[in-house]
C-alpha positions in Angstrom: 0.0 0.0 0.0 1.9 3.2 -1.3 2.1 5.9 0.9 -0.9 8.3 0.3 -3.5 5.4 -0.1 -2.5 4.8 3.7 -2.7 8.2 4.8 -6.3 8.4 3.6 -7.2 5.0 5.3 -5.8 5.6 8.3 -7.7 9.0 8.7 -11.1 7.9 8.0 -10.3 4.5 9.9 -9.2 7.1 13.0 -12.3 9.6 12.6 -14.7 7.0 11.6 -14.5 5.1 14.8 -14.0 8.2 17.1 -17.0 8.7 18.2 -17.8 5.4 19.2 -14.5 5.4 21.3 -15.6 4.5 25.2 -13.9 3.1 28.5 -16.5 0.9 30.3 -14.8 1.4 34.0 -16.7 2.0 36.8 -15.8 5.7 38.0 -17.1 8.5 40.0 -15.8 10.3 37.3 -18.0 10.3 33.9 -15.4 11.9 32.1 -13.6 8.9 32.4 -15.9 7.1 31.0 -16.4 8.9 27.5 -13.7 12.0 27.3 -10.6 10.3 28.3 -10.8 7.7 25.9 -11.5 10.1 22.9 -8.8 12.6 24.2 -5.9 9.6 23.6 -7.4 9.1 20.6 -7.1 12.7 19.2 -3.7 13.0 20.8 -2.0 9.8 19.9 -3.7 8.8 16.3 -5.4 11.6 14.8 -3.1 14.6 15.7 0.3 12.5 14.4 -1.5 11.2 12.0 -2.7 14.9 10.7 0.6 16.1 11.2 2.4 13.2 9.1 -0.2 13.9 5.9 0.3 17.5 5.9 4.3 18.4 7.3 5.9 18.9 3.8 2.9 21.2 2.6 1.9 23.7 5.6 -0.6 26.2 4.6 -0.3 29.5 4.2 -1.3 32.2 5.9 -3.6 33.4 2.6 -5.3 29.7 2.5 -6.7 29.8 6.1 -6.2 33.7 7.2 -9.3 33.2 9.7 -7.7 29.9 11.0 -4.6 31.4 11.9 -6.3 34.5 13.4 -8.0 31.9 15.2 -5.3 30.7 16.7 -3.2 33.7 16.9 -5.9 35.5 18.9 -6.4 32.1 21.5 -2.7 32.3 22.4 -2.8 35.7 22.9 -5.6 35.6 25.4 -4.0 32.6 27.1 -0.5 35.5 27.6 -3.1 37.8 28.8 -4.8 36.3 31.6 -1.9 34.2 32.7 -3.4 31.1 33.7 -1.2 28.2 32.5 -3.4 25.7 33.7 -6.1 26.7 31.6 -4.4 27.2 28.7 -3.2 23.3 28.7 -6.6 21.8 30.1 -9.3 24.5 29.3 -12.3 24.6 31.4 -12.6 21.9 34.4 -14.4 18.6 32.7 -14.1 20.1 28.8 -10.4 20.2 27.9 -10.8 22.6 26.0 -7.5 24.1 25.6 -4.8 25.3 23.3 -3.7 21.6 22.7 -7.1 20.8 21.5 -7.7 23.5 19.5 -4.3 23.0 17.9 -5.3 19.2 17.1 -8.7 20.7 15.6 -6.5 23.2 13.3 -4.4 19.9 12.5 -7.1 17.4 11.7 -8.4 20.8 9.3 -5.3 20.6 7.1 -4.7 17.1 7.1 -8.3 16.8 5.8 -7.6 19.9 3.0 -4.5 18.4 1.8 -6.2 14.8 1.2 -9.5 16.3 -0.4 -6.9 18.8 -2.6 -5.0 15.7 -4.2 -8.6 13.5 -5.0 -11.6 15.3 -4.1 -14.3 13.2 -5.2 -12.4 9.7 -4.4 -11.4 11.0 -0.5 -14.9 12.9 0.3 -16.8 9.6 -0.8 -14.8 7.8 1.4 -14.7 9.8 4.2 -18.8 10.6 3.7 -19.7 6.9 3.3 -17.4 6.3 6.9 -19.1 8.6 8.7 -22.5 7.6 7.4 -22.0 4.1 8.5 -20.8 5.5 12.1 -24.6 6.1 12.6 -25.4 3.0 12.7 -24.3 1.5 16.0 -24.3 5.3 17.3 -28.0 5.2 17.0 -28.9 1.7 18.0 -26.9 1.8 21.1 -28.9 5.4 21.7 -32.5 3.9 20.8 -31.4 0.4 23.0 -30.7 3.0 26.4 -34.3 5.0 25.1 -35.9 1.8 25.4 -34.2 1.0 28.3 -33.3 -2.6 26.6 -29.0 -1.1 27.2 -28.0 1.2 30.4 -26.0 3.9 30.4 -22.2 3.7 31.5 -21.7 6.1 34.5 -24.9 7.3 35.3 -24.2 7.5 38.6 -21.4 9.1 38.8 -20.9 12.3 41.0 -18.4 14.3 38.8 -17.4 14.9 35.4 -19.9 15.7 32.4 -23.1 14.0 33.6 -24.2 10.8 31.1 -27.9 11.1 30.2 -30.4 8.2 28.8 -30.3 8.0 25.0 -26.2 9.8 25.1 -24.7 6.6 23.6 -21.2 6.3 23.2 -21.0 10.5 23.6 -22.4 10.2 27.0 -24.6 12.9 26.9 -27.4 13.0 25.0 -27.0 16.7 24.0 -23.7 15.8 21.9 -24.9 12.8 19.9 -27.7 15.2 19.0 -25.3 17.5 17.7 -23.4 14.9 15.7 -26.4 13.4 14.4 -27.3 17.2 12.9 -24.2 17.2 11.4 -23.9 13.7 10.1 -27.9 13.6 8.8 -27.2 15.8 5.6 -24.4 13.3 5.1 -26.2 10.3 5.2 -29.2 11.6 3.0 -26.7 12.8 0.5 -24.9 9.5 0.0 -27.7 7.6 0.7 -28.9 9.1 -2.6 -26.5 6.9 -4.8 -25.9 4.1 -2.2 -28.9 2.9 -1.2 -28.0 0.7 1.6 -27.2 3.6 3.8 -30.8 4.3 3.9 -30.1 2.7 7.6 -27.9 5.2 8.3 -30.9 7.6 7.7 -33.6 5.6 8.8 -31.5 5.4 12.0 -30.0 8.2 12.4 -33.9 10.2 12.3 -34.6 7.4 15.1 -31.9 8.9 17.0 -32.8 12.4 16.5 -36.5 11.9 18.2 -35.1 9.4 21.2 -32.6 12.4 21.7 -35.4 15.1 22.3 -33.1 18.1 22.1 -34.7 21.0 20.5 -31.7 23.0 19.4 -29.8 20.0 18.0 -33.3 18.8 16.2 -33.5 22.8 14.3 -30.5 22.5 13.4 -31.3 19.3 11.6 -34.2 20.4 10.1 -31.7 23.1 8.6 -29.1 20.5 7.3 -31.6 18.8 5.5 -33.3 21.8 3.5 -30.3 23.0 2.5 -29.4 20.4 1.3 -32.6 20.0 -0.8 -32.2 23.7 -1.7 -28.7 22.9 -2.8 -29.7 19.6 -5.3 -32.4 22.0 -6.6 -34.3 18.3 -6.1 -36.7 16.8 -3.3 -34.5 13.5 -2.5 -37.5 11.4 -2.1 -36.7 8.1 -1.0 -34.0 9.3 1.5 -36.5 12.4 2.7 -38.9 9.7 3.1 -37.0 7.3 5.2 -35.6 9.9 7.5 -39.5 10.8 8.2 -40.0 7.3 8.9 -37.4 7.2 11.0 -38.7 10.3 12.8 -41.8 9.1 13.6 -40.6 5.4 14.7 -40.0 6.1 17.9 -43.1 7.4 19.0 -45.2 5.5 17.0 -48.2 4.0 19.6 -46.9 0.2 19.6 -43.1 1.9 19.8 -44.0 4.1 22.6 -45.6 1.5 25.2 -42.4 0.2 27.7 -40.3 3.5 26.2 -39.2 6.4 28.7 -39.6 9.7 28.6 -36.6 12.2 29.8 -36.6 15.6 30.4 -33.5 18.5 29.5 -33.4 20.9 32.0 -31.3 22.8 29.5 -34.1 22.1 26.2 -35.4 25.0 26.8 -34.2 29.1 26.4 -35.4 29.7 29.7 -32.9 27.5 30.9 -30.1 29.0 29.1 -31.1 32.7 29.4 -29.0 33.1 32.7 -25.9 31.6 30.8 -26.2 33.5 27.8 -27.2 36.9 30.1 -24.1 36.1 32.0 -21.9 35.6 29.1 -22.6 39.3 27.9 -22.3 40.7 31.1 -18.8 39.3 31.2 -17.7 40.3 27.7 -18.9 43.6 28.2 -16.7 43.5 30.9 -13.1 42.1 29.4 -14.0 42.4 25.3 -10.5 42.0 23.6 -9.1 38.9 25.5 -11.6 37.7 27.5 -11.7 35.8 30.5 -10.1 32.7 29.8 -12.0 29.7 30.1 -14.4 28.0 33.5 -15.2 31.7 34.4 -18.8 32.1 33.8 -20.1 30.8 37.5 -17.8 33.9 38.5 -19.0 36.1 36.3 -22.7 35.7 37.5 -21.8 35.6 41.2 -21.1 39.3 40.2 -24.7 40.1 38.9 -27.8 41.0 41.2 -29.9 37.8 42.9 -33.0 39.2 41.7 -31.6 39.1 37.7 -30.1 35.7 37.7 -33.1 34.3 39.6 -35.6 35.7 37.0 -33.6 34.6 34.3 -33.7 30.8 36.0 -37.5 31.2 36.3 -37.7 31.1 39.9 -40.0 33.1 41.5 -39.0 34.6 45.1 -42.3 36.2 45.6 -43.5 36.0 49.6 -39.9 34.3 50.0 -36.6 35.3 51.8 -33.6 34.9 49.5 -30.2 34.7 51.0 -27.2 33.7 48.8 -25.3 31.5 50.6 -21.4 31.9 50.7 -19.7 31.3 46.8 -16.5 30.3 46.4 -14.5 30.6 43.2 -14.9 27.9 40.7 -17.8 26.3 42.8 -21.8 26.6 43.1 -24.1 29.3 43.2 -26.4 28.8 45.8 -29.6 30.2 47.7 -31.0 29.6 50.8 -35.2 30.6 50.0 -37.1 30.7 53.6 -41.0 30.6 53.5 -43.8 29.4 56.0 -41.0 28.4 58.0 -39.6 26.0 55.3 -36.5 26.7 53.7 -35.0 24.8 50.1 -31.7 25.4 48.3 -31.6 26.4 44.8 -28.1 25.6 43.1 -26.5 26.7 39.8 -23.4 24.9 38.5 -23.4 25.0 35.0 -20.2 26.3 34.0 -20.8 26.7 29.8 -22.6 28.9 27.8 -24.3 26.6 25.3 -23.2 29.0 22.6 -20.1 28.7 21.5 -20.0 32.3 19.8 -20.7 33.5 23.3 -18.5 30.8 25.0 -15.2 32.1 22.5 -16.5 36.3 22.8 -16.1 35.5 26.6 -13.0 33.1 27.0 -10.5 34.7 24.6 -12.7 38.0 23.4 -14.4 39.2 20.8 -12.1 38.9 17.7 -11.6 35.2 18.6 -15.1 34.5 18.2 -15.5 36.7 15.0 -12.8 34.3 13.4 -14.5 31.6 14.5 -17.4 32.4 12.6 -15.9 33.7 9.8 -13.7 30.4 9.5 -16.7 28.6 9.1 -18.6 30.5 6.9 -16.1 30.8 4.5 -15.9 27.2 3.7 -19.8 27.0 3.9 -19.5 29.3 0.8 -16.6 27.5 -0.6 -18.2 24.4 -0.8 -21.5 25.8 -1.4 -22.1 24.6 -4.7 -19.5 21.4 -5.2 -20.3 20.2 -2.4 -23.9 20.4 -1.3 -23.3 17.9 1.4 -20.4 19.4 3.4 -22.1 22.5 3.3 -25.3 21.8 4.9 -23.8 19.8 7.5 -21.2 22.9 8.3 -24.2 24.8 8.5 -26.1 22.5 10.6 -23.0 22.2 12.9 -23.3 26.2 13.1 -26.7 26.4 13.9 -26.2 23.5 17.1 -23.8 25.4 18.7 -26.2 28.3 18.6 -27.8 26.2 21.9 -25.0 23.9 22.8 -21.3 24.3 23.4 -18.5 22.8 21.0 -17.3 19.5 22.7 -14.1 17.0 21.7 -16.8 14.0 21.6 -18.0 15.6 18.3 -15.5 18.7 17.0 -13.0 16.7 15.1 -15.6 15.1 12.6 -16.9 18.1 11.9 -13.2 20.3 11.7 -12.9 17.6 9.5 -15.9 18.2 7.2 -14.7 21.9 7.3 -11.1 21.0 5.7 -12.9 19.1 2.8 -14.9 22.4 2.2 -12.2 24.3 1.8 -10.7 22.0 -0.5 -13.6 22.3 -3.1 -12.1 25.6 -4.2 -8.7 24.3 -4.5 -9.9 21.4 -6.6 -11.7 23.2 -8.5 -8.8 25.5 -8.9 -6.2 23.1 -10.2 -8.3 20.8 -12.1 -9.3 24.2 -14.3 -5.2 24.4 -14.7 -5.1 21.1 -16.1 -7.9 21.4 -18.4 -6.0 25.1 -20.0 -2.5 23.3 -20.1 -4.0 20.4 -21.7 -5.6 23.1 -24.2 -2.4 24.6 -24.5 
C-alpha cells in the first residue's frame, strides 16, 4: 500500500471510529468514561496522523487567514490572563484548551490536503465512513431509550453527567449535535448508495429518542439546504428519514419506552448563561476571561436578575445567597412558611459557542471563529452540497449547545474538505488550460 492510499485509510479508519470510542470502568468520574478515551485518541492517532499527511505542505497564511487569526488570537488571550493551567486543560471537565484547539486546526489541514490531491475519491470515502458510524451510534442510543441497554456512569458524581439516549458520547445533548451534522451526510450518499438508507432511517430514530430541541432545528436546517442545494426533493431518502422520525413514537413503539426531560431544552434554561456571558464580555472584550469563568462572572450580577432569568419566582420568599467560592456553586437559601429549600446553579458553559469564544479569549476570537466557518460554507456551497449543509447544521447546534471534543474533530474535519472544493476546482481548471495549450 503506497504511501498516500495509507494516509487516507488511516484518517477515516481514525475519525470513523472516534466517536464510538468508550472506557466501560466503573468511575465516579463520567469523564472517564467517554472523554478520556477520545482525548488519547485525538492525541495519539489523529493529531500525528494529521501532522504526518500534511508536514511537507503547511498552509499558508492566505489559504486559512481566519484559522490562523484563530489561533493567533487564543494564544494571545492565554499571555493575557496568565493562567497556564487553563491554557493546557481548558475549562474543568471540557479540555478545552490550546492543545485541543491545535489538534482541531491539525485534523483541518490534514483533511484539505487529502481532499486537494482526489476530491471526489477521499470525500466519498470519508462521507460513506461517517455515514456508517450512525449505525451503532444510534442503536446503542434507541437500545438505552428503550431501556433494553443502560448507560455507563450514570451515577457518577463528577465529570460531564451521562444522560439516557447519550450513547457512546455520553450525553445526550452531543450525539444530537453529531447526528445534525452527520444527517445531511447520510441523506446525500444515501442518494447513490442505497443501503445507507439505515444510516438515515436510524440516524432520524436517533434524533427523536434524543429530544433536544436545538440540536433537532438545526437538523431540520441541514436537510433543507441540502434539498435547496440539489435543486431536487431526494424522495426516497427524505422519506426514510420521516420514517425514522416518527418510529419512535409510534403507539406500539411508545408502550415500555421512557420519557426524559432537559433541564437545558429550553431558552429559559439558558437565558441566565447566555445573560451572563454578555455581562462578562462587556466587561473584558479583547481577550476575555479565559475559560471556566462564567459561575464567577454571574456571582457578580444581582440575585433578583439571575433568579428571574432561572425562572424562579421569590415572591413572599426570603432569598439569602449563601457563601460562593471561586470555581464552585451558586447557591440560595429561600425561607417561606418556615420551610427553607436550596436552589443551586453549576453549570459552567454557555451553550453557545459564539458567546463561550467572545467570553473566554474575546471578541475577535469568536468573529474568526465564525468567519472560519462561513467561509468554507461558501466555498463548498455549490460542489459540495453535502459538506455545506452539514457545516451549516453544525453552526446552527452550537447556537444552543457548546463545542465539545466527543463531536468537534468530525466536523473540523468536514470543514477542511470544504475548503478544498475551491482548490480542486482551482487546479483541475489548470489542467484542463494546459491540456488546451
Amino acid at each position: 500500500m503506497d504511501r498516500p492510499v495509507l494516509q487516507v485509510s488511516l484518517f477515516v479508519f481514525c475519525l470513523a471510529i472516534f466517536p464510538l470510542l468508550i472506557n466501560p470502568v466503573i468511575s465516579l468520574n463520567a469523564n472517564e468514561v467517554y472523554s478520556y478515551t477520545k482525548l488519547v485518541w485525538i492525541y495519539c492517532l489523529l493529531l500525528p496522523i494529521s501532522i504526518w499527511i500534511f508536514h511537507k505542505n503547511i498552509p499558508q497564511f492566505n489559504q486559512f487567514p481566519f484559522l490562523y487569526i484563530w489561533l493567533i488570537t487564543i494564544f494571545l488571550s492565554f499571555l493575557v490572563v496568565g493562567d497556564i493551567k487553563s491554557m493546557i486543560n481548558g475549562a474543568p471537565d471540557r479540555y478545552q484548551g490550546l492543545p485541543i484547539y491545535i489538534s482541531y486546526s491539525a485534523i483541518l489541514v490534514a483533511a484539505f490536503t487529502l481532499a486537494k490531491s482526489d476530491f471526489r475519491s477521499f470525500s466519498n470515502r470519508i462521507g460513506i465512513a461517517l455515514s456508517w458510524t450512525c449505525v451503532p451510534l444510534c442503536l446503542y442510543s434507541i437500545a438505552q431509550y428503550y431501556d433494553l441497554l443502560g448507560v455507563i456512569g450514570l451515577d457518577t458524581t463528577s465529570g460531564i453527567m451521562p444522560t439516557v439516549a447519550g450513547s457512546t458520547l455520553g450525553n445526550k445533548g452531543y450525539l444530537a449535535g453529531l447526528l445534525s451534522l452527520l444527517l445531511p451526510i447520510c441523506l446525500h450518499f444515501s442518494d447513490k448508495k442505497r443501503g445507507l438508507l439505515l444510516s438515515v432511517l436510524l440516524c432520524g430514530a436517533g434524533m427523536t429518542v434524543t429530544s433536544t430541541r436545538g440540536a433537532m432545528l438545526a437538523a431540520l436546517v441541514g436537510i433543507f439546504t441540502l434539498i435547496i442545494q440539489k435543486r431536487r426533493l431526494l424522495i426516497i431518502p427524505f422519506f426514510v428519514v420521516v420514517v425514522g422520525l416518527l418510529l419512535p413514537v409510534l403507539p406500539f413503539g411508545s408502550k415500555n419506552a421512557r420519557v426524559y426531560s432537559d433541564g437545558l431544552s429550553n431558552s429559559s434554561g439558558r437565558s441566565v448563561l447566555w445573560w451572563s456571558a454578555i455581562y462578562g464580555i462587556q466587561q473584558k472584550p479583547v481577550f476575555g476571561w479565559g475559560p471556566g469563568h462564567l459561575i464567577d462572572i454571574m456571582a457578580q450580577r444581582r440575585d433578583v436578575e439571575i433568579l428571574q432569568e432561572m425562572n424562579i419566582k421569590t415572591q413572599g420568599k426570603v432569598v439569602e445567597r449563601l457563601p460562593f467560592e471561586q470555581g464552585g456553586a451558586l447557591q440560595w437559601r429561600f425561607t417561606s412558611n418556615g420551610k427553607s429549600e436550596r436552589v443551586f446553579q453549576n453549570i459552567n458553559a454557555v451553550h453557545n459557542e459564539y458567546l463561550e469564544y467572545a467570553l473566554n479569549f474575546g471578541i475577535p476570537t469568536a468573529i474568526s471563529f465564525v468567519l472560519l466557518f462561513l467561509l468554507g460554507i461558501l466555498r463548498s456551497w455549490k460542489k459540495s452540497p453535502w459538506a455545506a449543509s452539514a457545516l451549516l447544521a453544525y453552526m446552527v447546534y452550537l447556537l444552543t449547545w457548546p463545542e465539545s471534543l466527543r463531536l468537534a474533530p468530525i466536523a473540523w474535519a468536514i470543514l477542511g474538505i470544504a475548503y478544498a472544493v475551491s482548490s480542486e476546482h482551482v487546479v483541475s481548471s489548470r489542467i484542463q488550460i494546459s491540456e488546451r495549450s
